[in-house]
Backbone as CSV, one residue per row, in Angstrom:
resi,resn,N_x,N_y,N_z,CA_x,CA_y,CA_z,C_x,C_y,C_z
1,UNK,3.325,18.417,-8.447,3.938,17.249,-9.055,2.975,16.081,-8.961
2,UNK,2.929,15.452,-10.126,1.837,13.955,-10.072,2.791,12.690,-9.463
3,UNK,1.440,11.693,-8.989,2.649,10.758,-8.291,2.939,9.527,-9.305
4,UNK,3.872,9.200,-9.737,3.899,7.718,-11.197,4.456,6.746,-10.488
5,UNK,3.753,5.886,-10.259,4.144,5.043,-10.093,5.776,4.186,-10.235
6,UNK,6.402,3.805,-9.862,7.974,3.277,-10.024,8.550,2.278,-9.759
7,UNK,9.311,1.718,-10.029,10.134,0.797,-8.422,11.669,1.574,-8.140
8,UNK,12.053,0.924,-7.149,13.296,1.344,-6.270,14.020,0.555,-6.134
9,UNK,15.471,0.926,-6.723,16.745,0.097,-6.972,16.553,-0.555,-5.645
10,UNK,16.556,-1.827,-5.297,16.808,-2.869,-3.976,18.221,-2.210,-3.287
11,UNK,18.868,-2.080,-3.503,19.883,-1.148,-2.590,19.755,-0.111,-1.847
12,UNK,18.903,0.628,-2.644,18.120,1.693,-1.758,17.261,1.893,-1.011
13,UNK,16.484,0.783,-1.282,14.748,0.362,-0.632,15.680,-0.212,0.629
14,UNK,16.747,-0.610,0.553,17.267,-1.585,1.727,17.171,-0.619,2.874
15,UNK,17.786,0.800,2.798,18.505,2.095,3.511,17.456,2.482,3.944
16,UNK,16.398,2.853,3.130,15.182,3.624,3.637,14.643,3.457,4.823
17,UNK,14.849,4.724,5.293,14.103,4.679,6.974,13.563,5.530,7.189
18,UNK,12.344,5.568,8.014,11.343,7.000,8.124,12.387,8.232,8.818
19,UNK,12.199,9.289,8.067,12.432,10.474,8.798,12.717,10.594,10.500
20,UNK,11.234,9.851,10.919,10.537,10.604,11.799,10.806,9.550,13.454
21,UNK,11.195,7.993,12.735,11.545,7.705,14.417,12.133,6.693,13.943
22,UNK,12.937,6.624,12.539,14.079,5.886,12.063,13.395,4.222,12.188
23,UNK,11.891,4.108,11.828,11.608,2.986,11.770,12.140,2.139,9.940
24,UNK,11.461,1.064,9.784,11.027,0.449,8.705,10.131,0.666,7.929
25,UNK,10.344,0.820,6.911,9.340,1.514,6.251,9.100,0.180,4.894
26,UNK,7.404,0.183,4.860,6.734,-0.612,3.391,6.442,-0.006,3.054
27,UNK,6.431,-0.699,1.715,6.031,-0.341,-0.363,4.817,-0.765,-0.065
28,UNK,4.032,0.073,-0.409,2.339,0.558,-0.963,2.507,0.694,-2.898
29,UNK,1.523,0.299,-2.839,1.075,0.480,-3.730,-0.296,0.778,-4.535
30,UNK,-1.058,1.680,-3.633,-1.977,2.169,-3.410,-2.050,3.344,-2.707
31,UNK,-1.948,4.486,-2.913,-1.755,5.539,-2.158,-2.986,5.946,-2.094
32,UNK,-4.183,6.880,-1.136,-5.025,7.748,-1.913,-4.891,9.138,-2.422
33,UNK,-5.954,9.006,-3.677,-5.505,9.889,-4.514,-6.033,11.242,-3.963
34,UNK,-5.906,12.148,-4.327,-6.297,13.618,-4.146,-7.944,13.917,-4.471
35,UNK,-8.192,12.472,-5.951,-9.865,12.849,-6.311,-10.114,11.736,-5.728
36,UNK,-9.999,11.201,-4.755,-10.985,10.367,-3.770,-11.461,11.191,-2.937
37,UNK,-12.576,11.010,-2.583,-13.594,11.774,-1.751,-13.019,11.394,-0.343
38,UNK,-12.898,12.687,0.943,-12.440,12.018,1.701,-13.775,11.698,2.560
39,UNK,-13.574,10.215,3.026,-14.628,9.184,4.008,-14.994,8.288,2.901
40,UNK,-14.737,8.385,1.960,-14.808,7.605,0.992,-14.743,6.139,1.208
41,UNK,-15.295,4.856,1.125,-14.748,3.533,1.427,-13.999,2.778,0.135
42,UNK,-13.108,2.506,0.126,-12.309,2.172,-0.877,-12.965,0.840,-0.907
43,UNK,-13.242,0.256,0.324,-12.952,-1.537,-0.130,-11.673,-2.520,-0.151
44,UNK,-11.880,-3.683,-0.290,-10.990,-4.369,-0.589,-10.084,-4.962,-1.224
45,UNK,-9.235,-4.369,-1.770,-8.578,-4.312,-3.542,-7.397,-4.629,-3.625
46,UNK,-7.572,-6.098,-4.064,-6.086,-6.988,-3.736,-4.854,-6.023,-4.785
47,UNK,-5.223,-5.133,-5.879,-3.758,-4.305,-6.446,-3.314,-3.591,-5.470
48,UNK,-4.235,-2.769,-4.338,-3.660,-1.788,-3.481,-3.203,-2.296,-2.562
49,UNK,-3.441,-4.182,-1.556,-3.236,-4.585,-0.344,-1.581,-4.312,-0.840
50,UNK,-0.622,-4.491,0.061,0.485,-4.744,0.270,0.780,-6.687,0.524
51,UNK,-0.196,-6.930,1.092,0.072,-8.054,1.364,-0.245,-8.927,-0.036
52,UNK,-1.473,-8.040,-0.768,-1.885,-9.288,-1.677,-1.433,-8.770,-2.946
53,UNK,-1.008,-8.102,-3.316,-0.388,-7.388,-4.623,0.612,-7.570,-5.156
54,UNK,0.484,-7.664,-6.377,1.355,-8.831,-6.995,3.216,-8.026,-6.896
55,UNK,3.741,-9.462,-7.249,5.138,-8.795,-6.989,5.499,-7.452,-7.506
56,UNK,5.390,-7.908,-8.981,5.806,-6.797,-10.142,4.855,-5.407,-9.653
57,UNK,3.930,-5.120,-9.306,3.360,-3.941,-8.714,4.179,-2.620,-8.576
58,UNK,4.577,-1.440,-9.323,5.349,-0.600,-8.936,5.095,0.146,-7.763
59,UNK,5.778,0.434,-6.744,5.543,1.360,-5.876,5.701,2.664,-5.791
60,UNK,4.164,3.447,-5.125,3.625,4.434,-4.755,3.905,5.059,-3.875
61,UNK,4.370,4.827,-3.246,4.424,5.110,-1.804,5.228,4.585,-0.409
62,UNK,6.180,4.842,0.406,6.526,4.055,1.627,5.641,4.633,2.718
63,UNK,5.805,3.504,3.496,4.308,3.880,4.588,5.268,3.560,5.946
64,UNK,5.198,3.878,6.779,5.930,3.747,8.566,4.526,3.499,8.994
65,UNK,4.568,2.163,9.567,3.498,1.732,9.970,3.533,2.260,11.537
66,UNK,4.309,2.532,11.955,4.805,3.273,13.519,4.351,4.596,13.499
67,UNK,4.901,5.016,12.765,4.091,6.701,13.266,2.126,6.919,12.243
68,UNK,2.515,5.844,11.282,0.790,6.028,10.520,1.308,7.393,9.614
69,UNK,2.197,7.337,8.882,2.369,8.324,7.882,2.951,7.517,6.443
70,UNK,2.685,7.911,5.497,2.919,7.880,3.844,3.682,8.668,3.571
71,UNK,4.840,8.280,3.022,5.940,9.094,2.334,5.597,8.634,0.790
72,UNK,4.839,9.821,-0.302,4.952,9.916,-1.595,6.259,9.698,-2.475
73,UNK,6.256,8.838,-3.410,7.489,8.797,-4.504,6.905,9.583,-5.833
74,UNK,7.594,10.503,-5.711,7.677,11.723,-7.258,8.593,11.619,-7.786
75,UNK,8.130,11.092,-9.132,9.246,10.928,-10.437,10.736,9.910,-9.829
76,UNK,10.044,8.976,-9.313,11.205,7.698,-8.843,11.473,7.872,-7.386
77,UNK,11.816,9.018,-7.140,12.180,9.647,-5.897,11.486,9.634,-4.497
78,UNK,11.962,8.768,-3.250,10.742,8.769,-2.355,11.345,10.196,-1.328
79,UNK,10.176,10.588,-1.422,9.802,12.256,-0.632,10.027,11.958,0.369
80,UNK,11.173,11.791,1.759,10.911,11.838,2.681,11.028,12.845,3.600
81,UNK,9.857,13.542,4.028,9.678,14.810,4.260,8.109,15.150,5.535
82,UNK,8.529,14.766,6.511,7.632,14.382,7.381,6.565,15.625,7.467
83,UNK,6.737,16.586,6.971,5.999,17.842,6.747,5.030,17.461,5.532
84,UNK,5.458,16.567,4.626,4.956,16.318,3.062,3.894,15.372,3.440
85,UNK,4.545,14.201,4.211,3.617,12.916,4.349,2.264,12.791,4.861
86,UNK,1.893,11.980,4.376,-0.036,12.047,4.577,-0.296,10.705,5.969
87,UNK,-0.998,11.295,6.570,-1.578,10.222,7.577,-2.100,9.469,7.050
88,UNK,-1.511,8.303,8.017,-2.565,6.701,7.710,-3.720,7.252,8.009
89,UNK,-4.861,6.430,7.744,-6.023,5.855,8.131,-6.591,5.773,10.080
């Protein structure tokens, strides 16, 4: 499955909690991709920061900054599936 970009009804984004130790979870919007090389240096890229990216930005991804894992959104839907999710950085 490819990942498209989306947003998430605010009612739902409210609920969302990691799987994995029932933290808080942020909207990314920058995931890495599969054809990024891994060690790759991305850089500094205010569309992907979270902090600096503009409102309207659809989201990619929820991230648990507590455990350092990425939960993928496929076709609207965020994957939360701690087996699925990709390590932070």
């Amino acid at each position: 499955m490819s990942q498209t970009p989306t947003t998430i009804e605010p009612w739902l984004r409210e609920i969302l909690r990691c799987p994995q130790c029932k933290g808080e979870l942020t909207d990314s919007t920058g995931a890495a991709s599969a054809d990024t090389p891994s060690g790759a240096s991305e850089g500094s890229d205010p569309t992907t920061d979270p902090v600096t990216a503009p409102a309207t930005a659809p989201v990619t991804e929820l991230q648990c900054p507590t455990c350092r894992l990425g939960y993928p959104i496929e076709a609207g839907v965020p994957v939360l599936l701690v087996d699925l999710a990709r390590r932070l950085g």
